[in-house]
N, C-alpha and C positions, 0 to 999 in steps of 0.2 A: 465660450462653449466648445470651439473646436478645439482648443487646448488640451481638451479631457474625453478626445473620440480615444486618441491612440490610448491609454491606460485604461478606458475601459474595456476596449479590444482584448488587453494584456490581460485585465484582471478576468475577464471571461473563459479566454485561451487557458489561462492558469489554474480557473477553477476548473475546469476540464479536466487538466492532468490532475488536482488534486482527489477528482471522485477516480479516477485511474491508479491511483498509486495508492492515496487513504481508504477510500471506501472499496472498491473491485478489487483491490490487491493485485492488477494485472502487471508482475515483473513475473520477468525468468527466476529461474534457481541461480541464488549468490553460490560461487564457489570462491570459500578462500581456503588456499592449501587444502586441504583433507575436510576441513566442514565445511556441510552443505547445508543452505540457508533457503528455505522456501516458507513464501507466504502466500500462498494460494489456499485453496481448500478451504473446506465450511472448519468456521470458527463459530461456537456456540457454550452457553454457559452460564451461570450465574451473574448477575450486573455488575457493578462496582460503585456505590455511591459515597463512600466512605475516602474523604480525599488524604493522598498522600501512600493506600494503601500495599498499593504497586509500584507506584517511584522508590520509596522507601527499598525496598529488597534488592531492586538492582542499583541504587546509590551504595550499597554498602555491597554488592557483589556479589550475592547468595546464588546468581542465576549466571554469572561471570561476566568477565569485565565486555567483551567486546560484545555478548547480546545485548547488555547495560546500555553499549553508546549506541548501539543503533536503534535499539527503541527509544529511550530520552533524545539524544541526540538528533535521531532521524523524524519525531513527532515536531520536534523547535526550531528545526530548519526548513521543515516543510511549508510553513506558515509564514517565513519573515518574508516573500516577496508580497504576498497577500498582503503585508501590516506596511507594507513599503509606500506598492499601488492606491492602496484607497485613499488615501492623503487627495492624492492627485484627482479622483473624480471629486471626491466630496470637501471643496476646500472649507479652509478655516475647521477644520477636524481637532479638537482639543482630545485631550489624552483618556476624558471617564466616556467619551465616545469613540473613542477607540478600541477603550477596553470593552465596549459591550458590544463594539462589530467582532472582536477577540473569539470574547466567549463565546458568541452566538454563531458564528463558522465553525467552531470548533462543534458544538454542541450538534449544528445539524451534519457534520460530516460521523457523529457517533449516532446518530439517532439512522441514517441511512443507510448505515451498516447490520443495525440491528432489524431494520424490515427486509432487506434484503438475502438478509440470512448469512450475512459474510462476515459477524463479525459480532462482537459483545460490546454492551455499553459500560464504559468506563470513564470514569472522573477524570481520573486520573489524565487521561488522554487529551480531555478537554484545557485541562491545565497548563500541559506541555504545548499545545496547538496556539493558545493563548497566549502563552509566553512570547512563544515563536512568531506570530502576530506582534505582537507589543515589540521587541528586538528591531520588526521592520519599520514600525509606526516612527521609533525615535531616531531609528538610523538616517528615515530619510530627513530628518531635523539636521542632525549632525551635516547631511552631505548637502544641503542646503544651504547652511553655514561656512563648510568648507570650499564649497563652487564661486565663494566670494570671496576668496583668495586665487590670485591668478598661479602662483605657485601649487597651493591645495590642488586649485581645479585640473591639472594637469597630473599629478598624481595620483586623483580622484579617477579619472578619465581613464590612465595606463591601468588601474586596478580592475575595473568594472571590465575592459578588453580582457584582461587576464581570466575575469571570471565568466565572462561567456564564452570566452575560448572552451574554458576549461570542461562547461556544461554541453557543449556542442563536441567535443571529445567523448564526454561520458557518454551522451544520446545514442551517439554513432556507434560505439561498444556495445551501448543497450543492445538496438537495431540489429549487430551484427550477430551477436549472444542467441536473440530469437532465431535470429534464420538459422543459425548452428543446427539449435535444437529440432526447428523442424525438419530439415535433411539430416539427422543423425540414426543410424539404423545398427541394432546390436547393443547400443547404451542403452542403459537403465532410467526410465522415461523419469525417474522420481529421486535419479539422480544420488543415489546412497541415503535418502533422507527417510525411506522405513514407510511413507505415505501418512494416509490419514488414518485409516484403520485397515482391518482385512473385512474381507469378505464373508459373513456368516449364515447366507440363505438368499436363496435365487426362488424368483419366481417370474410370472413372464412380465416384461418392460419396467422390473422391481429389483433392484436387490439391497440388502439391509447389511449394513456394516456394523462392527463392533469399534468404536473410535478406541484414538491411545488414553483418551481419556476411561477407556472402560465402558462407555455408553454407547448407546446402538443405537442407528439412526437410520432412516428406509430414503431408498436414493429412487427417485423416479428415472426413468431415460425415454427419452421418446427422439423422435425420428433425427432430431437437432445436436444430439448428443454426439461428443465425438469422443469415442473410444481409443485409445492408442497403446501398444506394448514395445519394446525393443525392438519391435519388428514393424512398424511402423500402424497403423490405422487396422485396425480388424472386427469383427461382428461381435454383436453382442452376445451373440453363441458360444463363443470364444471365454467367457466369464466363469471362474468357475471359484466353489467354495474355498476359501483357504485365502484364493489372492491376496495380498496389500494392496491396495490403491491408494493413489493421492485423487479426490474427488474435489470439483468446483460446484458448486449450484448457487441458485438466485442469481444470474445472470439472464435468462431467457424469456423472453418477457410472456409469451407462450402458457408458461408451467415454472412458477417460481421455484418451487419445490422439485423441479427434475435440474440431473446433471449435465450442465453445458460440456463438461470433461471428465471423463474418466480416466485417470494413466494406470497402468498393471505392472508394478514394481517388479524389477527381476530378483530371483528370490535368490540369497545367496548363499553357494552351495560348500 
């Protein structure tokens, strides 16, 4: 029984970061070279039950190569220490039980998304997480196998330091990227990304955006809301018709429907 405190520890810890990173979408803005990659803001939309429908476009490129890998890519790596751990609290784990702890983390990490307003449910996603899952279920077979080779076990060993080296590298980059951004003053809060939509009517503790998708959607803001421009933190006074913003909501447990962030993209001239 004590065998299986520390991994459930882990797989706790780890579902944490997964509703951080899948469901809240709480990273900074990727910068590589010149694009800018943000995944915050209300995502909203039609569902996706039709599998295949969305993998399919970015397998073949139609949306280009590097968004391609981080969404396939970054859905199936998210998942494999999940498929790794659970072995380890629930022994004697066979593979059609695995596959339905698979599906069914994936399923509620898209189903929590969709009530919380951050995000649209898709098959698609569940399939990738699923994957991603399964990847770790059989990896930890394989490195089970190989830890009973005293040679394996020592290059099993050198690789896993490598790879938490490597995560505790990235973390720190994380960490440092946010503090940037919070002391950064005169940059463009939305970072060249254009926002979520602009601004199209103000009324009081209200105002209603026209998304990129074309569609309008009414932002509540109440006292929790934190507003910010190039110039750092400012009143909701301050808001006016025309803005871009990159908006966050369903975070607050307060007011689902009001904005935990608002940023006011510098407009460029």
């Amino acid at each position: 029984m004590r065998t299986r405190i520390i991994p459930a520890i882990l797989v706790v810890f780890y579902c944490a970061i997964l509703i951080k990173v899948l469901v809240l979408k709480d990273l900074p803005l990727i910068r590589i070279g010149q694009l800018m990659l943000s995944f915050g803001g209300t995502h909203e939309g039609p569902p996706n039950f039709i599998p295949f429908k969305t993998i399919l476009p970015y397998l073949f490129g139609s949306k280009g190569w590097l968004i391609a890998v981080i969404n396939l890519i970054g859905n199936i790596i998210l998942l494999v220490p999940f498929g790794f751990l659970l072995p380890l609290i629930i022994r004697n784990m066979g593979w059609k039980q695995a596959l339905l702890w698979a599906f069914g983390s994936g399923t509620v990490i898209e189903l929590m998304q969709v009530f919380m307003h951050v995000g649209i449910f898709d098959i698609d996603d569940i399939i990738l997480n699923a994957l991603g899952s399964m990847i770790g279920f059989w990896s930890l077979h394989l490195f089970t196998r190989l830890m009973q080779s005293p040679v394996w076990r020592n290059f099993t060993i050198g690789i896993l330091v490598i790879i938490l080296g490597g995560a505790v590298i990235c973390l720190s980059v994380l960490m440092n990227t946010r503090e940037e951004e919070k002391g950064e003053k005169g940059v463009d809060p939305c970072r060249g990304s254009g926002g979520t939509g602009a601004i199209v009517a103000i009324a009081e503790h209200v105002i209603t955006i026209e998304r990129n998708d074309s569609k309008q959607e009414v932002i509540r803001i109440i006292d929790k809301t934190m507003i910010r421009s190039s110039d750092g933190a400012i009143a909701e006074t301050a808001l006016k018709i025309g803005d871009r913003v990159t908006v966050v909501v369903g975070l607050l447990k307060e007011d689902s429907q009001a904005a935990s962030l608002i940023l006011v993209c510098t407009s460029k001239e």
